[in-house]
C-alpha positions in Angstrom: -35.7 4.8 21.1 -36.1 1.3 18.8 -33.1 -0.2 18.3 -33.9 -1.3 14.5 -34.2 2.8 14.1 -30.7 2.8 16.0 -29.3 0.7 13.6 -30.9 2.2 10.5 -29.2 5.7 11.4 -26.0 3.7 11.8 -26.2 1.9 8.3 -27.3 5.0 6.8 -23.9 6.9 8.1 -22.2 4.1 7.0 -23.6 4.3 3.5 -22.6 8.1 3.7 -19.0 7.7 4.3 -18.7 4.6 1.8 -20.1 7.3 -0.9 -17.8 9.9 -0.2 -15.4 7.7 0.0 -15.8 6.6 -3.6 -15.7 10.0 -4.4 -12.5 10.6 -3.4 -11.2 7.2 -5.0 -12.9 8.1 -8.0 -11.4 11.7 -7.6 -8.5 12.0 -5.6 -6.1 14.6 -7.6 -3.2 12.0 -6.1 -2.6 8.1 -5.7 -2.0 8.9 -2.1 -5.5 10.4 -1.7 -7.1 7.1 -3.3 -4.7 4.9 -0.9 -6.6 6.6 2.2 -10.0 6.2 0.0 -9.6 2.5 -0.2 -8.0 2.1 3.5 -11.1 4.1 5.2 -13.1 1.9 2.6 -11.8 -1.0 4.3 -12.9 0.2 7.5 -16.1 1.0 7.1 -16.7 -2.4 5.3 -15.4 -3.7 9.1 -18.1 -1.8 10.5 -21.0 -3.0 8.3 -20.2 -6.1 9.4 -19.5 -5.7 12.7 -23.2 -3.9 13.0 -24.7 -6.9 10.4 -23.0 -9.3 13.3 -25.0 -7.0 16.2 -28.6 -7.3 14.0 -28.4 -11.0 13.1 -26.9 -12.4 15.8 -24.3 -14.5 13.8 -21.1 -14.3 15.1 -19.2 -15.4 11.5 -19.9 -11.8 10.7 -16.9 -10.7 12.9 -14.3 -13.6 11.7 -15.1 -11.9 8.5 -14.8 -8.2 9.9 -11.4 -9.6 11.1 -10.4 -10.8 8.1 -11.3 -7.6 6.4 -9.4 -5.3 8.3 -6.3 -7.8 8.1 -6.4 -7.9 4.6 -7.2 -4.1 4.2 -4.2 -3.4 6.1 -1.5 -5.7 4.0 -3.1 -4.4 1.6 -2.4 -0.6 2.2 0.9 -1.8 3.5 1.6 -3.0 -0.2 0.7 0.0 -2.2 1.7 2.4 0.3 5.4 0.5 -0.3 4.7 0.3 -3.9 3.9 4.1 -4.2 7.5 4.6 -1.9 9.3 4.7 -5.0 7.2 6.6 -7.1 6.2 10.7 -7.3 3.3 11.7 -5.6 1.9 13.1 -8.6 1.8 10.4 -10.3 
């Protein structure tokens, strides 16, 4: 099988999930919901760069996957503490 077909079937599943997830952030009946949304958001951003790293050749494309999932995570760290306090129906 080609590899660039390989990795067209993987940026085309990665495209899927980042559309559904948007649904769900767009969606989500609660703010706990969009938290998970925006985390698995994060995680497939990780991935399109890790397989952009893979195609080009460059390895800055994984300092900035790492980067991406460190931030993703403070980041659901913060809301997830911000959202402690709060109802989750809010």
């Amino acid at each position: 099988m080609n590899a660039a077909l390989i990795y067209q079937v993987f940026f085309g599943a990665l495209l899927a999930c980042c559309s559904l997830c948007i649904y769900r952030i767009s969606s989500g009946p609660t703010a706990p919901d969009r938290t998970v949304a925006i985390d698995i958001m994060g995680i497939v951003m990780v991935g399109f760069c890790a397989i952009l790293s893979i195609v080009t050749g460059k390895d800055f494309y994984i300092n900035i996957a790492i980067a991406w999932a460190l931030l993703s995570f403070i980041g659901t760290l913060a809301l997830a503490k911000f959202l402690e306090g709060r109802g989750f129906d809010e």
